[in-house]
C-alpha beads as a LAMMPS data file, in Angstrom:
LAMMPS data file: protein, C-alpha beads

161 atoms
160 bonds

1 atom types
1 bond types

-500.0 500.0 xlo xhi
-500.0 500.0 ylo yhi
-500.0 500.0 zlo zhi

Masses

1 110.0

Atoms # bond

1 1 1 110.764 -18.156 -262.714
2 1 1 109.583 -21.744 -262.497
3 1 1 108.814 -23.879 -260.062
4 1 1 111.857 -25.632 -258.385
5 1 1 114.230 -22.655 -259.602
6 1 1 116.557 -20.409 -257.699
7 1 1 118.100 -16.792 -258.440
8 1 1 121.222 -17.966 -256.366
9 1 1 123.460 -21.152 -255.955
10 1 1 122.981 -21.561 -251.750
11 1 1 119.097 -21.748 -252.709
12 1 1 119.816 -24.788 -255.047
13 1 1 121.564 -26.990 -251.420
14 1 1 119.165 -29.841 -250.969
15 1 1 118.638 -29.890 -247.328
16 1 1 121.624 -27.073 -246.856
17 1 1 124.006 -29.262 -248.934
18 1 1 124.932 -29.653 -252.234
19 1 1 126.922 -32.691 -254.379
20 1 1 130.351 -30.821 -253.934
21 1 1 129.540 -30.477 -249.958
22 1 1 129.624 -33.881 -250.020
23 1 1 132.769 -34.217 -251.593
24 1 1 134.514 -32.519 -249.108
25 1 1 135.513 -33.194 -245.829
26 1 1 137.206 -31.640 -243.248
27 1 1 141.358 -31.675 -242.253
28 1 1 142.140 -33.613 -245.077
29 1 1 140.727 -36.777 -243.722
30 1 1 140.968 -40.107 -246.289
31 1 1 138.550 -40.192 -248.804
32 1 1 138.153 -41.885 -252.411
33 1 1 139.097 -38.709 -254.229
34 1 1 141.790 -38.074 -251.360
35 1 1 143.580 -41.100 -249.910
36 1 1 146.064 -39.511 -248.071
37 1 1 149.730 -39.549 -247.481
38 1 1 150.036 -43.674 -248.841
39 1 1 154.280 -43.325 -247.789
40 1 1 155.895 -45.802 -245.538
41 1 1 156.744 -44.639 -242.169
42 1 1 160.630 -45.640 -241.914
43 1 1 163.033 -44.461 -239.540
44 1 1 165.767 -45.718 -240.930
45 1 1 166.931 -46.241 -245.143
46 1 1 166.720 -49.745 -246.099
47 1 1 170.406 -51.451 -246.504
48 1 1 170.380 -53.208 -249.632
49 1 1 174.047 -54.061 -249.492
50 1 1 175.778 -55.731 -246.949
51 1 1 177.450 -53.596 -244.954
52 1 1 179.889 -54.120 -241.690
53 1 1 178.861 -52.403 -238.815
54 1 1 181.480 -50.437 -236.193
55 1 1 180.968 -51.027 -232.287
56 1 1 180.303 -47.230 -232.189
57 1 1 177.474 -47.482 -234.871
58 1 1 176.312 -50.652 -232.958
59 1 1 175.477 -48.438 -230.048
60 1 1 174.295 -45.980 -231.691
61 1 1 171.668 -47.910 -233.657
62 1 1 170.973 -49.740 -230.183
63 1 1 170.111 -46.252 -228.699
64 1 1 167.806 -45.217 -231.615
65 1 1 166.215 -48.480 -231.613
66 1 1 165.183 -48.342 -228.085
67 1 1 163.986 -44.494 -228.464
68 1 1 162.186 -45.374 -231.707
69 1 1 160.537 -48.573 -229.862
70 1 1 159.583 -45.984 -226.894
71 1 1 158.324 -43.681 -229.631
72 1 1 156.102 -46.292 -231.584
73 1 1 154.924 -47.483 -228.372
74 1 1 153.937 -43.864 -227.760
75 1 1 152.745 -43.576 -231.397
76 1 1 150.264 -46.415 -231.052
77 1 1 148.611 -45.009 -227.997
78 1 1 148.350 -41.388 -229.052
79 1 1 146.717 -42.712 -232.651
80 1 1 144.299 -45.247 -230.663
81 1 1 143.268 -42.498 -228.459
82 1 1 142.956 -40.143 -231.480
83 1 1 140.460 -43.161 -233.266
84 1 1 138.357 -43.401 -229.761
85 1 1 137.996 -39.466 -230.258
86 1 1 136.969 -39.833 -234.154
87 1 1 134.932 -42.588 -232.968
88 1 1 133.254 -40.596 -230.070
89 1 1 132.841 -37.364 -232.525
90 1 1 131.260 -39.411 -235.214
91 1 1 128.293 -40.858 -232.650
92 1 1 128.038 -37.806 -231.583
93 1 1 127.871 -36.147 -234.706
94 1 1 125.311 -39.226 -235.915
95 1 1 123.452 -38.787 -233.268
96 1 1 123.076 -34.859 -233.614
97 1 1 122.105 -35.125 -237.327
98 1 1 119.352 -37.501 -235.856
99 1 1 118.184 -34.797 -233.774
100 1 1 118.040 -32.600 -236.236
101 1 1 116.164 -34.755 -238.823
102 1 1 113.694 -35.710 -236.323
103 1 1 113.364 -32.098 -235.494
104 1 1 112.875 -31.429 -239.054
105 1 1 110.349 -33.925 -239.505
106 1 1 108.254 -32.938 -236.425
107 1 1 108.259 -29.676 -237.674
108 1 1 107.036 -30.754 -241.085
109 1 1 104.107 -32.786 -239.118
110 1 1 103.197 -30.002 -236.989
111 1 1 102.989 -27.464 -240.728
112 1 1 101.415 -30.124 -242.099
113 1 1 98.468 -30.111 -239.733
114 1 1 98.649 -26.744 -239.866
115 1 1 97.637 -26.620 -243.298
116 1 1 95.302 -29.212 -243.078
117 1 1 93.696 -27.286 -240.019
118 1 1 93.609 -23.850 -242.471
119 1 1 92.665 -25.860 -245.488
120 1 1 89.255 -27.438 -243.322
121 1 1 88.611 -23.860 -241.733
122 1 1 88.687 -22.645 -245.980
123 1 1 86.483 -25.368 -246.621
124 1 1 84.083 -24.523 -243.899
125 1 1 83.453 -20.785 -245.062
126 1 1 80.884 -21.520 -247.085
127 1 1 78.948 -23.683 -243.935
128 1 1 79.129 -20.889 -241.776
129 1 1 77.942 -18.244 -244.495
130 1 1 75.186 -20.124 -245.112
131 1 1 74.439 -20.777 -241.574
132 1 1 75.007 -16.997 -241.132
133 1 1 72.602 -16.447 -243.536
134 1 1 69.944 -18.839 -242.601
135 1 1 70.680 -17.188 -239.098
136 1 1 70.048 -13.907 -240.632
137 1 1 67.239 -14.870 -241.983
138 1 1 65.728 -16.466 -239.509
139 1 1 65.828 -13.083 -237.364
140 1 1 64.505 -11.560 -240.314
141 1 1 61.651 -13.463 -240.459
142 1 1 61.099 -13.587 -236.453
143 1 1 61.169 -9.977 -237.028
144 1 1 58.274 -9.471 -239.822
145 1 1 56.133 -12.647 -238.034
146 1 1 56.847 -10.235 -234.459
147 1 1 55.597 -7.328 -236.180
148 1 1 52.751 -8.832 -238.108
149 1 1 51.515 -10.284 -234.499
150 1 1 51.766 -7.037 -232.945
151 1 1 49.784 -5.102 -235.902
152 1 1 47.105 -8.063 -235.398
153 1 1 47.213 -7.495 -231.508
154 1 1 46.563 -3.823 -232.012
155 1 1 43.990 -4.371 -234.075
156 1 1 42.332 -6.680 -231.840
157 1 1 43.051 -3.930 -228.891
158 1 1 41.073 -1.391 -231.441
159 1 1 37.981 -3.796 -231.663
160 1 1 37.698 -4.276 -228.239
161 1 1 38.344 -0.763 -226.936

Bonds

1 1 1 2
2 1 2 3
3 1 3 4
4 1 4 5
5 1 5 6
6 1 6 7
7 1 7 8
8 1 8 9
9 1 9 10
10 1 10 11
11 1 11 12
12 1 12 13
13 1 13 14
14 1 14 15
15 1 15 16
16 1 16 17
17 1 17 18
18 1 18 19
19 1 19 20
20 1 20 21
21 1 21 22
22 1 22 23
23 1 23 24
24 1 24 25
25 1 25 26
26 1 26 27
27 1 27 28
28 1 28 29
29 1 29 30
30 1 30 31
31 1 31 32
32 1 32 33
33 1 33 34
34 1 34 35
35 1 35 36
36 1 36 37
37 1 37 38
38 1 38 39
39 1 39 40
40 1 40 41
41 1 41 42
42 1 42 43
43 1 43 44
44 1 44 45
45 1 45 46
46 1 46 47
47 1 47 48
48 1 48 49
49 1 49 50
50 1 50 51
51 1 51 52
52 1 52 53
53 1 53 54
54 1 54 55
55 1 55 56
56 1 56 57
57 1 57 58
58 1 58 59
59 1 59 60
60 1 60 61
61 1 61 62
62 1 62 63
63 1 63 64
64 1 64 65
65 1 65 66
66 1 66 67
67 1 67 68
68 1 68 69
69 1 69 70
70 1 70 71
71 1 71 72
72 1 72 73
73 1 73 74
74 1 74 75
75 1 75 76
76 1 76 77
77 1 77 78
78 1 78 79
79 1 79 80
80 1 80 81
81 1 81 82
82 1 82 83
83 1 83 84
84 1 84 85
85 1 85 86
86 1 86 87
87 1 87 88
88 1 88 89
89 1 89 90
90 1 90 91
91 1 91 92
92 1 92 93
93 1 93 94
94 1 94 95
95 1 95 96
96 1 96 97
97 1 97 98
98 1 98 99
99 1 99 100
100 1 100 101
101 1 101 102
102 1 102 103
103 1 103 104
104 1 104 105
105 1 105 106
106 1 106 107
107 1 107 108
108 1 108 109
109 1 109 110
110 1 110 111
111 1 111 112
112 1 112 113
113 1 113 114
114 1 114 115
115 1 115 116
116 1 116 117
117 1 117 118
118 1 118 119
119 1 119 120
120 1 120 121
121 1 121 122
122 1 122 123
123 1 123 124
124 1 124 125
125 1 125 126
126 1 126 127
127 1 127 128
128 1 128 129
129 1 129 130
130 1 130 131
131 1 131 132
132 1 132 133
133 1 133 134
134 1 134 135
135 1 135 136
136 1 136 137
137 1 137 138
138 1 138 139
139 1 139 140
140 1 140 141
141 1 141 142
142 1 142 143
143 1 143 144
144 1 144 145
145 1 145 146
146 1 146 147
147 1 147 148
148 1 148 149
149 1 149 150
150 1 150 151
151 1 151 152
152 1 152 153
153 1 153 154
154 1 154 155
155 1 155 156
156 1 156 157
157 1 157 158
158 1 158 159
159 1 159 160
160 1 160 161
């Protein structure tokens, strides 16, 4: 397998999502590729006759006026509180993502220096071999000088005794 290539289709998201996630959004809400219900809200069919009206159907349309005026009035509210909501969910939601790609990017800092902390301790291997070494063989060579003065010192002792 090379670089860059997956065995399954959720490895291939680019930062969890891919193109189609994109595409789609949630409850239907107006896109390019879905605009929505584009129909004209109407209550009532539109007279394109004249027409005479009774007093009965006078009233009548009176009443239904005044509900549907009570109802649009109602309407209005409801949909500009539903907007403040969208409105309030999409900070938040903006704001969330934020945390998370700051998150995300902290954590890539903090790996980063991780590596870069393993990648100078690699690099220093070959420093502290050879200062084991020249350690080692400094003690080795104490060693040989200690003994060599001690061998002299006894047979100075010998000499003398």
């Amino acid at each position: 397998m090379r670089l860059g290539q997956s065995r399954n289709a959720t490895a291939n998201k680019l930062g969890g999502m891919t193109p189609s996630d994109v595409m789609q959004v949630a409850g239907g809400a107006p896109t390019p590729w879905n605009p929505g219900d584009n129909s004209e809200i109407r209550t009532e069919q539109v007279i394109s006759k004249h027409q005479n009206f009774s007093k009965k159907e006078v009233d009548q349309l009176r009443v239904k006026a005044a509900t549907r005026k009570r109802q649009s009035k109602n309407n209005a509210k409801a949909y500009t509180a539903l907007k403040t909501i969208e409105t309030a969910d999409t900070r938040d939601q903006v704001a969330f993502r934020g945390y998370q790609t700051g998150v995300a990017r902290a954590v890539a800092a903090k790996k980063g220096a991780d590596v870069n902390k393993a990648k100078t301790l690699a690099g220093l291997t070959p420093v502290y071999a050879g200062m084991g070494y020249s350690l080692g063989a400094a003690q080795d060579e104490a060693t040989v000088r200690v003994a060599e003065l001690r061998e002299l010192h006894t047979d100075v002792n010998k000499r003398w005794s």
